[in-house]
C-alpha angles and dihedrals in degrees: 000000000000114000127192122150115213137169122274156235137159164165131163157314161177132191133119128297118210094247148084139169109253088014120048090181097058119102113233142188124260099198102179116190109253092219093053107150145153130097109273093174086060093097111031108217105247110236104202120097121259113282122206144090117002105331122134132244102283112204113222115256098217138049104279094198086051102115130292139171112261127240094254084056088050090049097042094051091047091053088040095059098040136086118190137034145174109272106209114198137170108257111236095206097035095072089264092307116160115261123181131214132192102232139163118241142185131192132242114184096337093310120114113243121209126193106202137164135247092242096041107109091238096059091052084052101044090052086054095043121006094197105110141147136214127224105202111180135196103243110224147128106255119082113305103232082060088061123072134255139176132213112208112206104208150162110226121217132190124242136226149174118333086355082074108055105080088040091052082048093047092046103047087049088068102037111023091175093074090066094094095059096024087102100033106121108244090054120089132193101234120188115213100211111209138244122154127357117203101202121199128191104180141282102003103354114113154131147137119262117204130222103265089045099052080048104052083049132096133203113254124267109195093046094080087058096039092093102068095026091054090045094044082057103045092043099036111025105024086132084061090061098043074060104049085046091055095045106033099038149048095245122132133200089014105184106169131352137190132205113242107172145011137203137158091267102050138302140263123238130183099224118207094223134156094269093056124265110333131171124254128186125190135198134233110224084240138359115275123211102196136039099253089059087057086055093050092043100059093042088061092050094054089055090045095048098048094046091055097044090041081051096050128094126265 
């Protein structure tokens, strides 16, 4: 199967997909929901097998060098579908100990933008100390540590005049409430200028990513649709995994399989195989930068993967 990373860029779609569950020939609706939301690349799969106890070595059943987005993606599309944070500044009257706010934020070129008044306790301390970071974390309901975060090591900078035009813009595109006390006198556009980004996706994924990296990077396109996409799948299409595993994969004796997470370069599935429940990732041919794309992708997929099986030896 074809392989080629690219760069991305998305919305949203609905049309049919070649599959069905009882008859594999019928046309049928994908009707994705056009709200579909949620940040599905918050929490990277982790593609190892489980450690522990006595189990044996397990191989992976996919090509491991096959494309995937970078840490500084991951990082980038958590950031991108987040709000708020916790600010942490240098107190001015606490002999330089670390104090923490809850703040909004928006973002302006990669760097993170703060709107923050004259009497909050972090303003005090920034115009003390500039030096400053920036905890971003993936919102869920499993247990917190397992979803991802970012902390943003930054110099923060005020903003005036003209300088803060496209930061006021940036950051009331994230947050339009703001708009009513963006102008009152005692508030302030800052621009956390950044340095370094520690990213974290979970238990045992992590790195450091450094500047130019964060900043070569986009947000995902295809992850605020990934929600809807991923449930019309596994509810819908789950015979077409079972497909792509069988085709795309190693995997033997696959008996059910379910869609766990979705990028512009491919997706993840848990595959029910003989050997118990494995991971599975499979590529695009190439990366998609709108929903449709996706449709059309895994279409394709089904035909491809029916072709080779229906080709292969008994």
């Amino acid at each position: 199967m074809p392989l080629g990373p690219n760069r991305c860029h998305a919305r949203k779609a609905s049309a049919p997909l070649e599959s069905g569950s009882g008859n594999p020939s019928r046309i049928c609706p994908l009707g994705w929901p056009t709200n579909a939301g949620g940040l599905h690349m918050s929490t990277p799969p982790r593609h190892s097998p489980p450690s522990g106890g006595r189990r044996k070595r397990q191989e992976l059943l996919y090509d491991p060098t096959i494309p995937t987005p970078t840490h500084a993606e991951y990082a980038r599309t958590l950031m991108a579908g987040a709000r708020d944070a916790t600010l942490c500044t240098l107190a001015a009257d606490r002999d330089g100990h670390p104090y923490g706010s809850l703040v909004l934020f928006g973002v302006l070129e990669g760097d993170p933008i703060l709107l923050i008044s004259a009497l909050a306790e972090h303003t005090k301390n920034l115009r003390a100390d500039r030096r400053c970071s920036l905890l971003v974390s993936a919102a869920g309901p499993e247990n917190p540590l397992a979803l991802g975060r970012i902390t943003i090591v930054a110099t923060a900078v005020p903003l005036e005049g003209d300088q803060a035009l496209p930061a006021r813009e940036a950051f009331l595109a994230k947050n339009p409430d703001a708009a009513f006390y963006a102008d009152f006198g005692d508030f302030q556009f800052w621009r956390m200028q950044v340095q370094d980004i520690r990213y974290i996706g979970g238990f045992g994924r992590m790195s450091w990513v450094s500047q130019p990296d964060w900043q070569a990077a986009s947000p995902d396109p295809v992850t605020p649709h990934a929600s809807g996409i991923i449930e019309h799948m596994n509810d819908d299409h789950s015979d077409a995994l079972v497909l792509y595993c069988q085709a795309f994969s190693r995997a033997e004796g696959v008996t059910a399989a379910t869609m766990t997470s979705l990028d512009c370069y491919g997706f993840e599935m848990r595959a029910e195989t003989s050997d118990g429940p494995r991971p599975i990732r499979v590529a695009f041919d190439d990366a998609v930068t709108h929903p449709k794309q996706v449709r059309a992708k895994l279409v394709g997929m089904v035909r491809q993967a029916r072709a080779q099986l229906s080709s292969d030896p008994a």
